[in-house]
C-alpha positions as CSV (number, residue, x, y, z in Angstrom):
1,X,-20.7,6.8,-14.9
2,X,-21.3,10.3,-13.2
3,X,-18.6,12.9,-13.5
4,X,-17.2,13.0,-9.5
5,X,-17.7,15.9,-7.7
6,X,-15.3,17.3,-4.4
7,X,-18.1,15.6,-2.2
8,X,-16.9,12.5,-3.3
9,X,-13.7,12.3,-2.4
10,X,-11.9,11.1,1.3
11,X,-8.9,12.6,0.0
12,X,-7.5,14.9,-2.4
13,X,-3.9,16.1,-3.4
14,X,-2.8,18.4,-6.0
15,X,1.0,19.1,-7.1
16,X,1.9,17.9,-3.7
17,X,6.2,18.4,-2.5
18,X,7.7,17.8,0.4
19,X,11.4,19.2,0.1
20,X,14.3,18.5,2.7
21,X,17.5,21.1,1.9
22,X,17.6,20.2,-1.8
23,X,16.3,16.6,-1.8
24,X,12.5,16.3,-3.5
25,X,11.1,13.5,-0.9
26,X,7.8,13.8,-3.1
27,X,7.9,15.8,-6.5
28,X,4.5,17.5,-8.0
29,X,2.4,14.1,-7.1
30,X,-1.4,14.3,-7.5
31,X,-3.9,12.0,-6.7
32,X,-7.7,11.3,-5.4
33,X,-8.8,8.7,-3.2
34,X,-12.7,8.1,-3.4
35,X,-15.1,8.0,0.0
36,X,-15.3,4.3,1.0
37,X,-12.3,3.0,-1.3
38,X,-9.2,0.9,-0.4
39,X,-6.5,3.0,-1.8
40,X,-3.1,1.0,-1.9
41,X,-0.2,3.3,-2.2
42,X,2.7,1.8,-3.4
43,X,6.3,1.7,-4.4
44,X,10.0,0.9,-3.0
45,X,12.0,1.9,-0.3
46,X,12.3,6.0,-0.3
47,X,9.9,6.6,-2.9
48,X,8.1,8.9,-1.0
49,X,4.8,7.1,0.3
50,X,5.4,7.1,4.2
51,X,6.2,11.4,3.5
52,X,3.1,12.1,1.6
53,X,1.1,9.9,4.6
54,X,2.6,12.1,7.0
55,X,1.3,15.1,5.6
56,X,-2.0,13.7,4.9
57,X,-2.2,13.0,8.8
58,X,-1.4,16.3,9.8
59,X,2.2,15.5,11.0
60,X,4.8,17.0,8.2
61,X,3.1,20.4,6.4
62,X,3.9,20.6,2.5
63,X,6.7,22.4,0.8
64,X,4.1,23.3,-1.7
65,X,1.0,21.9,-3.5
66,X,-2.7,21.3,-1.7
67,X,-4.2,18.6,-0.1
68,X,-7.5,18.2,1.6
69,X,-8.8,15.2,3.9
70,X,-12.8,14.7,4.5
71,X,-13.1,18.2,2.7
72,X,-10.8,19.9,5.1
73,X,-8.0,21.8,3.3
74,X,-4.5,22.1,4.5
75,X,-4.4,25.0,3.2
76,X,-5.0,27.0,5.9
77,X,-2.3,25.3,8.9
78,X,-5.4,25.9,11.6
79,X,-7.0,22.8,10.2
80,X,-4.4,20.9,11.5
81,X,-5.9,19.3,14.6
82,X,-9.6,19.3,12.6
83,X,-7.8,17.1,10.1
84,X,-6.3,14.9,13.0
85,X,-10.0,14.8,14.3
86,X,-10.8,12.9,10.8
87,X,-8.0,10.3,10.4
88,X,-6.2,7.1,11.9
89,X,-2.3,6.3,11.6
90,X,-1.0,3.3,12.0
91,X,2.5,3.0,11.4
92,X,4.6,0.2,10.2
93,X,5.9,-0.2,13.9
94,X,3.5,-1.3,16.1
95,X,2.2,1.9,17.6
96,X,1.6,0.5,21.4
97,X,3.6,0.2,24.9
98,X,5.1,-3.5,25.3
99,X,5.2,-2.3,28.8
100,X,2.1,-1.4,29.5
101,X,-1.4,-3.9,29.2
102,X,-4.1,-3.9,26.0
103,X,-6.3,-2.0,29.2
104,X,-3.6,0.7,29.3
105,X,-2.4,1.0,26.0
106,X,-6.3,2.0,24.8
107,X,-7.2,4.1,27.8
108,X,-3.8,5.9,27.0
109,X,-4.9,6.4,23.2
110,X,-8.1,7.6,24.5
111,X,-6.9,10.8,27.5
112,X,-4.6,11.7,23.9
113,X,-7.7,11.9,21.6
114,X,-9.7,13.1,24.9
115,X,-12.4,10.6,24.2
116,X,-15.0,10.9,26.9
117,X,-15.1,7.9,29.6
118,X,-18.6,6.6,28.9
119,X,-17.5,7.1,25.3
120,X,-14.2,5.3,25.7
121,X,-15.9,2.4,27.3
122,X,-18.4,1.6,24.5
123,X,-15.8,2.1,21.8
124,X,-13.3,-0.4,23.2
125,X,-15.9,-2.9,24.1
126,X,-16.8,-2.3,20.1
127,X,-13.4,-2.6,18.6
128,X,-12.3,-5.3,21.4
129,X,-15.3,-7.4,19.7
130,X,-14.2,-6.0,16.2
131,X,-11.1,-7.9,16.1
132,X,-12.4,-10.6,17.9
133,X,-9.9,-10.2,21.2
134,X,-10.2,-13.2,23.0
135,X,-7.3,-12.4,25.7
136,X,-7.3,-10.9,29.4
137,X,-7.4,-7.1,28.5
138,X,-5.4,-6.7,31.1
139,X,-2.6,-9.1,29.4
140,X,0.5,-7.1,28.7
141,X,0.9,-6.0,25.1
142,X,4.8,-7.6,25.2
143,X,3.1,-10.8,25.6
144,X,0.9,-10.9,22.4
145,X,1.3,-12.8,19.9
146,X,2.6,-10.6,16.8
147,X,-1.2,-10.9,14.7
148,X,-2.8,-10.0,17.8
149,X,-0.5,-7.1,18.3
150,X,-1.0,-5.7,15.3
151,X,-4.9,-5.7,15.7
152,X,-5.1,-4.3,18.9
153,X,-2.6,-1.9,17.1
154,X,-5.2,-0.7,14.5
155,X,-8.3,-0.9,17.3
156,X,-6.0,1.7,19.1
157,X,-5.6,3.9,16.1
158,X,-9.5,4.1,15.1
159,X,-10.8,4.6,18.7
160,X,-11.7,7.7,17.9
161,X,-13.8,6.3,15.0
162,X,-12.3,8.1,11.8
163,X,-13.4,8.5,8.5
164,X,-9.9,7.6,7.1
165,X,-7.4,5.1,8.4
166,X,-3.9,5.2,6.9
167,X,-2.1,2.1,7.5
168,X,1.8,2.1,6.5
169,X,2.8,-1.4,6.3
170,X,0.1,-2.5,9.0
171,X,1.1,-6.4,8.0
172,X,5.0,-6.6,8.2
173,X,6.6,-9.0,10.0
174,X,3.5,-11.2,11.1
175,X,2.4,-14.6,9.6
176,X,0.3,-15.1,6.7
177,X,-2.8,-16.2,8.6
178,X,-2.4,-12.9,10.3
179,X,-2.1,-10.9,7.0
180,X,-5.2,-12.5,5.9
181,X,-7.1,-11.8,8.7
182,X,-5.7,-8.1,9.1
183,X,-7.3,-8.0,5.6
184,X,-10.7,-9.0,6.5
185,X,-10.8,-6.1,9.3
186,X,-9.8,-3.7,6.5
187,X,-12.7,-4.9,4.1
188,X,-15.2,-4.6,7.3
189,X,-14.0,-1.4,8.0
190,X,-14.8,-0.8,4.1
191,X,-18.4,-1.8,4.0
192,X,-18.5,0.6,6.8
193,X,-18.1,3.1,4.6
194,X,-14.5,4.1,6.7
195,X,-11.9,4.9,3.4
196,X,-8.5,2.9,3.8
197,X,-5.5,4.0,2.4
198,X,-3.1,1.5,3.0
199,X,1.2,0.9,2.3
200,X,2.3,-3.0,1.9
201,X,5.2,-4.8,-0.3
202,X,3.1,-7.7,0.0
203,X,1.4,-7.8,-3.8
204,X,-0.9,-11.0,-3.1
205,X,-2.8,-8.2,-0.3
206,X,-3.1,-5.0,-2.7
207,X,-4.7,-7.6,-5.1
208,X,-8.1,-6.7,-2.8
209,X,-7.6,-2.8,-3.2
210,X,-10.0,-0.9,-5.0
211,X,-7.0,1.4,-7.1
212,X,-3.7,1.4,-6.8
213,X,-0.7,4.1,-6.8
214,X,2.6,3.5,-7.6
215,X,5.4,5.8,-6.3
216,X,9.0,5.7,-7.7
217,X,11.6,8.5,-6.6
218,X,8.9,10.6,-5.1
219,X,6.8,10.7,-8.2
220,X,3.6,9.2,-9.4
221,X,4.3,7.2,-12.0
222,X,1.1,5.1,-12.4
223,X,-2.7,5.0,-11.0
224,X,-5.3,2.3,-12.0
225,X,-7.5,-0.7,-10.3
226,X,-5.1,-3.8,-9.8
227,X,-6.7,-5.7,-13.2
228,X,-6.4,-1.9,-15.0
229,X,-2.6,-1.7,-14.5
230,X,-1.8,-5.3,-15.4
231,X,-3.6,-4.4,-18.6
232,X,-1.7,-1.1,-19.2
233,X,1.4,-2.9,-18.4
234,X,1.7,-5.8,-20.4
235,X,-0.3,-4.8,-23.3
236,X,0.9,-7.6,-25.1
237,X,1.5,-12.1,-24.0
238,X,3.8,-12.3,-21.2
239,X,5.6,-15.5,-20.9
240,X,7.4,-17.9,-17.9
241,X,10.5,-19.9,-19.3
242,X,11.9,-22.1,-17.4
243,X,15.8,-23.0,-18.5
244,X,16.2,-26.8,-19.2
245,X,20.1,-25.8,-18.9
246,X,22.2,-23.6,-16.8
247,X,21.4,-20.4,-18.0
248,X,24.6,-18.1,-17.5
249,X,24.0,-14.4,-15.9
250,X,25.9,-13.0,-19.3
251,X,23.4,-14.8,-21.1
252,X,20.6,-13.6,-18.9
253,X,21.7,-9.9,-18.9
254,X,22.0,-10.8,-22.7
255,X,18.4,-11.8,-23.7
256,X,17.4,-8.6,-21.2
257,X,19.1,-6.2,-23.2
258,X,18.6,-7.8,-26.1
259,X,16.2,-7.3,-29.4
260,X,13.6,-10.3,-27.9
261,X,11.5,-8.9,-25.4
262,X,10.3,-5.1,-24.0
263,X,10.6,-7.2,-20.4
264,X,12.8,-9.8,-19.1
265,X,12.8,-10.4,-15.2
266,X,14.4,-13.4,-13.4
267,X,11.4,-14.7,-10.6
268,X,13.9,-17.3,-8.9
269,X,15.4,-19.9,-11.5
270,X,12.1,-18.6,-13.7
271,X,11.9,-15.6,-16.2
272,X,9.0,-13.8,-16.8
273,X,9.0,-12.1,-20.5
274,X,7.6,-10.5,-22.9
275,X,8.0,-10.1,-26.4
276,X,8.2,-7.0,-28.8
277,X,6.3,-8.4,-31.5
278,X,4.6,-11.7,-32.5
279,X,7.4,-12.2,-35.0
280,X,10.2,-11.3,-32.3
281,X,8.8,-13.8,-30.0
282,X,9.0,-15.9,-33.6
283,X,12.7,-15.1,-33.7
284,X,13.0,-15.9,-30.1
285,X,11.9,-19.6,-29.9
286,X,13.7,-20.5,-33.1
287,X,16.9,-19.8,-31.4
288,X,16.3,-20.8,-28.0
289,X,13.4,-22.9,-28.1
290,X,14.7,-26.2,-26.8
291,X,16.8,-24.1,-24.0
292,X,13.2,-23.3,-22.4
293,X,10.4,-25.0,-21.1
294,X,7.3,-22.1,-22.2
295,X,4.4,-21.1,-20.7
296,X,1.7,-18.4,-21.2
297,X,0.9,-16.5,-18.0
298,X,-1.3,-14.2,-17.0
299,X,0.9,-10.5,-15.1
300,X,0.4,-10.3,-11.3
301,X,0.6,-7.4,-9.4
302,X,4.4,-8.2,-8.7
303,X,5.6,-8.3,-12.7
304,X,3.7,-4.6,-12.8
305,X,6.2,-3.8,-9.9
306,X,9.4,-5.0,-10.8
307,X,8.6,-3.5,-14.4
308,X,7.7,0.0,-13.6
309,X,9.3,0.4,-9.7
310,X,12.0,-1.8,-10.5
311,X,12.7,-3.6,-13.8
312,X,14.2,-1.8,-17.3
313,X,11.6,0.9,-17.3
314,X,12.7,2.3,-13.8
């Protein structure tokens, strides 16, 4: 593969902090996002993704570190609004007026970007085709369903037609025929050659990103493609047991903390594990063999999670 020069990158951040009085809301995190890629950014509650989004889009400027978006640097706080010029936000709250119609929430999107009418009127028609609209545009936005919302949500936030579209949690909330369908907008927008960086706890979506960041406590603690961290993760089998007895918490919190396994998470009345060694895992089924029905498996995105964001390793 060729070495990747700046030309090839949507986005690109370098010992990045945001600092609020003495709290590090994002600590020394660097990361590039290639042109035309689906970048998910990851991680729990307050670990810093929805900060470092904000800067990217202009809105919160840097305690310290670089960042640049479609080659512009933030270096220099004029580029602000040139930088604004080159992205879409969509935040994990709808970003419309329930009181107002589909009609009123666009045309108000469009006197804020100060999109010209003629233009204004060919985009919408475009995006209102994009996401397949098949309402009234004059139907009140309070009186969508909660799928449709959210598309008219994300046609709102690329009517000015952007190179990069940040979507923070673009999918909570709505029904699973709507997540999939969000998802097929973003892949469109993707063969486009628009780059997506996009936030979601759902791990069955990020399964269709490109890479993957994972944010813990406002550091970068691991970058790959989906099948690239599942390999780095669980280096070695990973097993489901499910108990044939009532398996106490004490014992539980025991066989976590024990000598077995370098992972042991409960997924409902399941665990997911995996051993040390081939001869701990040995050790393992001679003792508590007929406690357990036993299963190969292969990781998911969500045993990655809970190990690194939030199992023993956190």
């Amino acid at each position: 593969m060729e070495p990747k020069t700046p030309l090839d990158f949507a986005v690109e951040v370098a010992n990045l902090v945001v600092q609020f009085g003495d709290f590090k809301a994002v600590n020394n995190v660097s990361f590039k996002v290639f042109k035309g890629e689906i970048f998910g950014f990851l991680g729990a509650n307050g670990a810093g993704k929805t900060t470092t989004i904000r800067v990217l889009c202009g809105l919160l400027i840097p305690t310290q570190g670089h960042a640049s978006v479609a080659g512009i640097s933030y270096d220099d706080i004029t580029n602000t609004d040139r930088i604004k010029d080159k992205v879409g936000y969509m935040s994990q709250k709808f970003t419309l007026y329930n009181d107002l119609t589909v009609e009123e929430n666009l045309s108000f999107t469009a006197s804020l970007r100060k999109i010209p009418a003629t233009t204004f009127e060919k985009r919408k028609q475009e995006l209102l085709n994009f996401i397949s609209f098949n309402k009234p545009i004059k139907t009140m936005v309070k009186d969508l369903p909660g799928g449709m919302k959210q598309q008219v949500s994300l046609a709102a936030s690329i009517l000015h037609d952007p190179e990069i579209i940040f979507l923070d949690e673009p999918t909570a909330g709505v029904t699973s025929a709507s997540r999939e369908k969000f998802w097929d907008l973003i892949k469109k927008l993707a063969r486009q050659g628009k780059t997506i960086f996009v936030t979601s706890h759902y791990m069955d979506e990020v399964e269709q990103c490109d890479r993957i960041a994972l944010m813990r406590a406002g550091e970068l603690i691991a970058i790959d493609s989906p099948s690239g961290l599942k390999r780095s993760t669980f280096p070695k089998p990973l097993y489901e047991l499910y108990p044939q007895r009532n398996i106490t918490f004490a014992e539980a919190e025991s066989l976590r903390e024990g000598h077995f396994f370098e992972s042991f998470e409960a997924y409902g009345q399941r665990y997911h594990a995996s051993p040390i060694s081939e001869a701990h895992w040995n050790d393992f089924k001679n003792k508590y063999a007929s406690d357990f029905t036993i299963r190969a498996i292969t990781p998911t995105l969500e045993d990655v999670f809970i190990r690194l964001v939030e199992g023993n390793d956190r």
